[in-house]
N, C-alpha and C positions, 0 to 999 in steps of 0.2 A: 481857826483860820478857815475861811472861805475855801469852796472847792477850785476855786478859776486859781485863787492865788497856789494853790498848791500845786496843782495840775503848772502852772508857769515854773512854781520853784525846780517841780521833778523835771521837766524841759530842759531847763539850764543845766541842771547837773550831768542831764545826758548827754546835752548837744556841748559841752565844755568840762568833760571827766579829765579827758588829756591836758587841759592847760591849764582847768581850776586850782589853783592852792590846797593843798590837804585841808587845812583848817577851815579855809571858808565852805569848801566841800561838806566837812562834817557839820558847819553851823546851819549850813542850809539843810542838809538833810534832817539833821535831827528837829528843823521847825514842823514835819511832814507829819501826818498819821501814819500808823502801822499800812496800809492800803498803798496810799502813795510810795512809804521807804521798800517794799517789796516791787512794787514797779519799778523803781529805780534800781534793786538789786537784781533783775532780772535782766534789767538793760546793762549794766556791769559782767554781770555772767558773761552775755552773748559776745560783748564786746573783748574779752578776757579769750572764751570759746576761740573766738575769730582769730586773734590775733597770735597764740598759738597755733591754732590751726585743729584744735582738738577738740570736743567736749568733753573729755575725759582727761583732760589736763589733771588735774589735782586728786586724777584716783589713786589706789594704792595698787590696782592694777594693772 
C-alpha cells in the first residue's frame, strides 16, 4: 500500500479511535506497516495519557 493511503488510514484511526467500532479499528490498522501501526500507537498512548490525566497510568508504580 502506497504511503498517502496509509498516512490517511493512520488519520482516521486517530482522528475517530473514540467512535470507531473495535473491529473496523483493528481492520484498518492491521492494513498499515509496522511504521505507520507505531504512529498510531503512540497517538493512542497520548490520548489514553490525557485522558487519565497520567503518563504513568499503567505503571506498577
Amino acid at each position: 500500500m502506497d504511503n498517502n493511503k496509509q498516512k490517511k488510514i493512520a488519520n482516521k484511526l486517530i482522528n475517530d479511535m473514540e467512535t470507531m467500532d473495535e473491529n473496523e479499528f483493528e481492520n484498518l490498522y492491521n492494513q498499515l506497516d509496522v511504521d505507520y501501526q507505531l504512529y498510531v500507537d503512540r497517538a493512542v498512548r497520548e490520548f489514553a495519557d490525557f485522558a487519565v490525566g497520567s503518563e504513568h497510568w499503567d505503571s506498577d508504580n
